[in-house]
C-alpha positions in Angstrom: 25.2 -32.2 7.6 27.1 -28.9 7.8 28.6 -28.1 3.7 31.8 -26.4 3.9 32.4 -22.9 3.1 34.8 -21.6 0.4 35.5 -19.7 -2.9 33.4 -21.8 -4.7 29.9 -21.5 -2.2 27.1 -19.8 -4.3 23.9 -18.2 -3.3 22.9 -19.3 -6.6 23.6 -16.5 -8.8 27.6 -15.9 -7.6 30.3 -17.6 -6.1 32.1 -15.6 -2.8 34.8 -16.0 -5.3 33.0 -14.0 -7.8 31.6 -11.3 -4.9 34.9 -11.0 -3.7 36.9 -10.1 -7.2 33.8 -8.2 -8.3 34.3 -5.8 -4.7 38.1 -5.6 -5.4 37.7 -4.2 -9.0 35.2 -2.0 -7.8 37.1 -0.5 -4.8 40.0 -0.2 -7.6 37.7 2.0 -9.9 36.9 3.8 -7.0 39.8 4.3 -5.0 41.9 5.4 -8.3 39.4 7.5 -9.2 39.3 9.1 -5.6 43.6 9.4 -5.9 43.5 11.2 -9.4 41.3 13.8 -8.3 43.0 14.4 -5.4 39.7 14.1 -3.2 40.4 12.3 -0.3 43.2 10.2 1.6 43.7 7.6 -0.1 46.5 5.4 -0.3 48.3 1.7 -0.2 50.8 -0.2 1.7 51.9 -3.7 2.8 52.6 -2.6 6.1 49.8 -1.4 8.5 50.8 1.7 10.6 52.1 -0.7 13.4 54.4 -2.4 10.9 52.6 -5.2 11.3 51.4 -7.4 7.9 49.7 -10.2 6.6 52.3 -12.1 4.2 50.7 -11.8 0.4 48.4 -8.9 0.8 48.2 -5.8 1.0 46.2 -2.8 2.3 44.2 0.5 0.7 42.7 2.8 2.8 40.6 6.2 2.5 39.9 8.9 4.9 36.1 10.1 3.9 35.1 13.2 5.9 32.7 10.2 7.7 35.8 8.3 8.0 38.3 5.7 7.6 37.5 2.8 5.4 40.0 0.1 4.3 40.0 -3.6 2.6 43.2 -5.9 2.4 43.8 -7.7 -1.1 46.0 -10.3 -2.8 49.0 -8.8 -3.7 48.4 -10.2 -6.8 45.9 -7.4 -7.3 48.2 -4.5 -6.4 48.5 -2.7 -10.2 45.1 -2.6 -9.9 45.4 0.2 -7.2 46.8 3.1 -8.9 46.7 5.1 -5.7 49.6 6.5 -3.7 52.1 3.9 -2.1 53.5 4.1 1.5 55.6 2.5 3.7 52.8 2.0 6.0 49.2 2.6 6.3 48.0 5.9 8.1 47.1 4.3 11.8 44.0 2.0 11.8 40.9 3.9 13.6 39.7 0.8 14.8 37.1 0.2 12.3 35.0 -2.7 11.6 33.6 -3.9 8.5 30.1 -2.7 9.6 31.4 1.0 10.9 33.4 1.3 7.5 29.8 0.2 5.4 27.7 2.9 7.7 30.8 5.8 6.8 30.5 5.1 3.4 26.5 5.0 3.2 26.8 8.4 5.5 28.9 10.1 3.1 26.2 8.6 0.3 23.6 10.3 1.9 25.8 13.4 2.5 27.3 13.7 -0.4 26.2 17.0 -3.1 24.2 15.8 -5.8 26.5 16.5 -9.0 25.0 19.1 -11.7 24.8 17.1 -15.3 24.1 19.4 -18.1 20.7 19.5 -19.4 20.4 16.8 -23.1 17.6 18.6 -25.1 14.9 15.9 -25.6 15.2 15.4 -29.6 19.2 14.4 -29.0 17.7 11.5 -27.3 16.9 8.3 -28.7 14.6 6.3 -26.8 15.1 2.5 -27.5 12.0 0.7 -28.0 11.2 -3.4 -29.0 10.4 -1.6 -32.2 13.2 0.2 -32.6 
């Protein structure tokens, strides 16, 4: 007997529903994070660059210096994504969900490890079971 896939289908920790709002509000973080500093392309749009679009969702993309990545959302979620608005997306480089992982784990691995200042050791408390 084949069980049917949906929202509510668990690996046993989490629901795809669950996955699914967890990657949104991550990619939000991210993505409006990315806009505020000005670091890469990155905006949304209901429209994709052919005019084409998918009736109650919407799309955000980002052009990494590995490449384009973009996810579609609810519309529902839009707020969320405090990122620049267009009439339509930049055009669509073709991308598949597994090109867009490997660009963003290449720019991982490329990416400049950042410099955090130096916490003398006393200003540290370390947290023990008998503390």
């Amino acid at each position: 007997m084949t069980q049917e896939i949906g929202p509510d289908t668990s690996d046993g920790y989490h629901t795809f529903a669950e996955l699914y709002h967890y990657r949104m509000l991550f990619n939000a973080l991210l993505f409006n994070e990315w806009a505020a500093a000005g670091k890469f392309d990155v905006h949304k749009a209901y429209r994709h660059s052919d005019g084409s679009m998918y009736g109650g969702w919407f799309i955000v993309v980002a052009q990494l210096p590995t490449g384009q990545i973009s996810n579609h959302y609810s519309e529902d979620d839009w707020d969320r994504f405090k990122v620049p608005e267009r009439g339509h997306t930049a055009e669509w480089d073709g991308h598949t969900a597994e090109e867009a992982a490997k660009r963003m784990a290449a720019w991982l691995d490329q990416m400049p490890s950042p410099a955090f200042p130096e916490v003398p050791f006393d200003l540290i408390h370390v947290r023990t079971k008998e503390s």
